[in-house]
C-alpha positions in Angstrom: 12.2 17.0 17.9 14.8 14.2 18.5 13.8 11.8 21.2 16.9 12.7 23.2 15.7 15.8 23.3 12.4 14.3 24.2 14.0 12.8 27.5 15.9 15.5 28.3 12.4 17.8 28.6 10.5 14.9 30.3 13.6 15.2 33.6 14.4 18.5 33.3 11.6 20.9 32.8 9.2 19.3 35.5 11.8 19.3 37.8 13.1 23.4 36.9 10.0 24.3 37.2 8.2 22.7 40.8 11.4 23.3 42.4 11.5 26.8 41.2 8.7 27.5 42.4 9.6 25.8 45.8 12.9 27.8 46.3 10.5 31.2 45.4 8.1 29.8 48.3 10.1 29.7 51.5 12.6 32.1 50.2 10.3 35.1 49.6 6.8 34.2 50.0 6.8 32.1 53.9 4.9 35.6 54.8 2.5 35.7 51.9 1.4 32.2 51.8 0.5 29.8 54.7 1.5 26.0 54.4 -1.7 24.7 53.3 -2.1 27.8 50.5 1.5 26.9 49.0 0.8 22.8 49.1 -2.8 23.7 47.3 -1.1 25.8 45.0 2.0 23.6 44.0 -0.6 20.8 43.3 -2.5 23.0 41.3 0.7 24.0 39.8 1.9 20.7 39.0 -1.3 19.4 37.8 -1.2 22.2 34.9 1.8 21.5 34.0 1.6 17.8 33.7 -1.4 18.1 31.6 0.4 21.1 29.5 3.7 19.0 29.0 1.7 16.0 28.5 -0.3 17.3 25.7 2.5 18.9 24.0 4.5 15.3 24.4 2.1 13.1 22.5 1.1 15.4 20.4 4.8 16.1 18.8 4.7 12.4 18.9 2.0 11.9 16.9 3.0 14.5 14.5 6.1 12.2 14.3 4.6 8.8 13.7 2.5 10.6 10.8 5.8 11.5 9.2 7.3 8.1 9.7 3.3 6.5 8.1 3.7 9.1 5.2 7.2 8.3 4.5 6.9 5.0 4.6 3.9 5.3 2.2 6.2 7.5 0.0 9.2 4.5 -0.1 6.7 1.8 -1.0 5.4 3.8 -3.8 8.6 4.7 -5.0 9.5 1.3 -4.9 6.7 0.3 -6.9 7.6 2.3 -9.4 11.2 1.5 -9.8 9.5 -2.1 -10.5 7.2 -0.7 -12.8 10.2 1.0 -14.6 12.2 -1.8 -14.6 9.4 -4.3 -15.8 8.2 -2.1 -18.7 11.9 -2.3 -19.9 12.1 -5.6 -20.4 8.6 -6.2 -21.4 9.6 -3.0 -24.2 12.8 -5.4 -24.9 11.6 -8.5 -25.4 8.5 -7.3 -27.8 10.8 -4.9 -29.6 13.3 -7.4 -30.4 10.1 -9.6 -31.4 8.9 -7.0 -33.5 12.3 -6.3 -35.2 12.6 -10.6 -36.4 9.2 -10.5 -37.5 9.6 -7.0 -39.7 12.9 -8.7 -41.2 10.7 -12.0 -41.9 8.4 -10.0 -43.5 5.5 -11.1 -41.2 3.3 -7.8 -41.1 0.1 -9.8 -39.1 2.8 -11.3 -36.3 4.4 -7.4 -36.4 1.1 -5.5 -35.9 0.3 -7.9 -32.9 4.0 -6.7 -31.1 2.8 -3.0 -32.2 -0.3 -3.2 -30.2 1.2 -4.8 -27.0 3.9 -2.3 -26.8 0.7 0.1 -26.9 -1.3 -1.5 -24.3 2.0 -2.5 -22.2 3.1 1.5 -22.2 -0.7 2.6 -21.6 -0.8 0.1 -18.6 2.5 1.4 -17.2 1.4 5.3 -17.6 -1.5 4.3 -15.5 0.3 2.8 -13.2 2.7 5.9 -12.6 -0.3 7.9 -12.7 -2.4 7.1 -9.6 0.2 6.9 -6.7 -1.9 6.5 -3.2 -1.0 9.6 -1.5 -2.6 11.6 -4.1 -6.1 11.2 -1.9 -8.2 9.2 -3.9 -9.1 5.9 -2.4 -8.3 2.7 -2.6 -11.7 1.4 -4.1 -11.5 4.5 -6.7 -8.0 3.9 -7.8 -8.6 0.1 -8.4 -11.9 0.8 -10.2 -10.4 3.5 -12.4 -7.5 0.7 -13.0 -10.4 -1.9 -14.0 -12.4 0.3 -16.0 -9.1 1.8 -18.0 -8.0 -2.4 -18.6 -11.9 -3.4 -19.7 -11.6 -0.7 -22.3 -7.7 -2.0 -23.5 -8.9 -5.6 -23.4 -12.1 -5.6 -24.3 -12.6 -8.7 -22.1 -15.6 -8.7 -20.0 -15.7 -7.8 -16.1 -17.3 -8.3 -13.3 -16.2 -6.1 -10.0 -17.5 -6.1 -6.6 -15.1 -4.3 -4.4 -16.6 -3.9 -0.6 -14.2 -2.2 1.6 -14.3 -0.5 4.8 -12.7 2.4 5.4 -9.2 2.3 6.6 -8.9 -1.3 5.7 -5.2 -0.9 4.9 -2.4 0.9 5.0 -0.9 3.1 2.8 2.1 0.4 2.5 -0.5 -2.3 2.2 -2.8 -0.6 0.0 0.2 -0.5 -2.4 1.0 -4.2 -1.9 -2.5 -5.1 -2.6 -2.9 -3.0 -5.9 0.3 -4.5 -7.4 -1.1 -8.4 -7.0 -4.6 -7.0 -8.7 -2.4 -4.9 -11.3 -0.4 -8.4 -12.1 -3.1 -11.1 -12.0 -4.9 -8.8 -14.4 -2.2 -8.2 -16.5 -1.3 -12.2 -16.6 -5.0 -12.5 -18.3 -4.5 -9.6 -20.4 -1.1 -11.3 -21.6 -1.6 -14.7 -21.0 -4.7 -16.1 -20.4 -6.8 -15.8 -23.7 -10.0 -15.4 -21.7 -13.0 -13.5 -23.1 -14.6 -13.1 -19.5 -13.3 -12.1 -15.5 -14.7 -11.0 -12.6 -12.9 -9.8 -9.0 -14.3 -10.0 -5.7 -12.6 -8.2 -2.8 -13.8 -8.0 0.7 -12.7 -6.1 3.1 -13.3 -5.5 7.1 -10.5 -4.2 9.7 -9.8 -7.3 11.0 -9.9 -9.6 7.4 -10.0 -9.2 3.9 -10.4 -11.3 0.5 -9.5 -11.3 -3.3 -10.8 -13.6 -5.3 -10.2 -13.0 -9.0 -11.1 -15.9 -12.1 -11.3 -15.8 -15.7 -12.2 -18.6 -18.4 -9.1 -18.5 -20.1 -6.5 -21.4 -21.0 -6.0 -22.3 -17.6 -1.8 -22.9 -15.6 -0.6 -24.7 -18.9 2.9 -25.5 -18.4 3.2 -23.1 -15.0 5.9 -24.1 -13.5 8.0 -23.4 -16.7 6.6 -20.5 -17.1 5.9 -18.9 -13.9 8.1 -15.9 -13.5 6.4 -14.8 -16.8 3.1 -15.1 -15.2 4.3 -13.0 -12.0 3.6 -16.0 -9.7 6.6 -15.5 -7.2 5.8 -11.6 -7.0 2.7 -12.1 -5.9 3.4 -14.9 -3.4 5.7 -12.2 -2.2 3.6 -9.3 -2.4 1.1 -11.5 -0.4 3.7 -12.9 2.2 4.1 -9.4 3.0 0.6 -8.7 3.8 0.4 -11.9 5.9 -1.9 -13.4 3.6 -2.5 -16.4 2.1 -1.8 -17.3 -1.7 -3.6 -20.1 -3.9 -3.7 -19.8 -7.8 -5.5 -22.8 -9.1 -7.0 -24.1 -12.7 -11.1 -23.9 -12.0 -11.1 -27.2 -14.3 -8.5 -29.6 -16.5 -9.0 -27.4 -19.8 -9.7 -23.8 -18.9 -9.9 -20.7 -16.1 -7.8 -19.8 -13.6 -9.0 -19.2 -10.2 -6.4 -16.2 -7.7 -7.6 -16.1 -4.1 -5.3 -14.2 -1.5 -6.8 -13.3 1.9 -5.9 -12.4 5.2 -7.5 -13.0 8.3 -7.5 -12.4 12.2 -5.1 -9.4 11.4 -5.9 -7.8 14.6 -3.6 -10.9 16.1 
């Protein structure tokens, strides 16, 4: 229901029917009912009817803010993938046109590396597509099916500790979050070199924290290179979350150390 038509039931109907029932009173009923039994009775008549119209009010309000939460839910997801799409096309690009120099050069070792990230790049994006959040599974399960699925591509080692309350996001939130996890681990897939990781997330109603390291080759060169590490979609991923962003080298050489987190959020 349109919330003009909201208004016009809030004046209207309360007003149609008390006064109804008023002109009914002393036109026809002055003989039936004595001043005190018609006062008694239009309070108890009004009361109902508050509570009746009341209840049907916020609940067809509340049935409308869960359409307006879903749908929202639905855009960021649909927005995510569009990304998705748009990043496996130019990740499927680059490597392809990669692949295609070093088949001409006759470099078969160079060619069968492009081979297998297409494969890994295309089984990270079917994933991705695979476990939008309105399909009921939590946010906890989707990430640790998403870890498990990249420890078995990678074969790098992980460590997870994910401790969530329930309801610690929202469906727009849970899809911000995922996408920073989904490209830091990517970036150490890709980039990193590292034989070891480990992820940490914390989570409470009122604060959460992700903390994600590996030992790879640390932020060589970062600033030339971050929009291939993904660095400015997470910031903004994070932004949007009102959370705080720090990617650091854990020392000179080697490791990289993500922490985003949020807190106060009940502010």
């Amino acid at each position: 229901m349109s919330l003009r038509l909201f208004k016009l039931f809030t004046i209207f109907v309360p007003v149609v029917i008390i006064g109804g029932f008023e002109y009914i009173r002393h036109e026809f009923l002055l003989n039936y009912l004595t001043m005190e039994a018609g006062n008694f009775s239009i309070t108890v008549i009004t009361l109902l009817l508050s509570y009746l119209f009341a209840s049907w009010m916020f609940q067809s309000i509340e049935h409308s803010n869960e359409q307006l939460t879903m749908g929202e839910a639905r855009r960021a997801v649909y927005e995510e993938r569009e990304r998705l799409a748009r990043e496996l096309h130019d990740d499927l690009a680059q490597t392809l046109f990669f692949l295609n120099v070093k088949l001409k050069q006759g470099n078969l070792e160079e060619a069968k590396a492009a081979v297998s990230e297409i494969d890994n790049s295309l089984r990270q994006a079917i994933f991705n597509l695979r476990t939008p959040p309105e399909e009921g599974t939590s946010l906890e399960q989707r990430i640790h099916k998403f870890l498990n699925d990249w420890r078995l591509i990678t074969g790098i080692e992980l460590q997870e500790e994910l401790e969530m309350d329930e309801n610690s996001f929202t469906p727009a939130e849970e899809v911000q979050l995922f996408g920073i996890i989904q490209e830091a681990f990517t970036n150490i897939r890709k980039h990193s070199m590292a034989t070891e990781a480990a992820i940490l997330l914390e989570a409470q109603s009122d604060a959460w924290k992700l903390h994600i390291t590996d030992n790879g080759r640390g932020l060589q060169h970062t600033e030339a290179i971050g929009k291939k590490y993904g660095i400015e979609l997470m910031q903004k991923r994070a932004s949007e979350l009102g959370a705080t962003f720090e990617l650091k080298a854990i020392t000179d050489t080697s490791g990289t150390e993500l922490t985003v987190q949020a807190a106060d959020r009940r502010n």
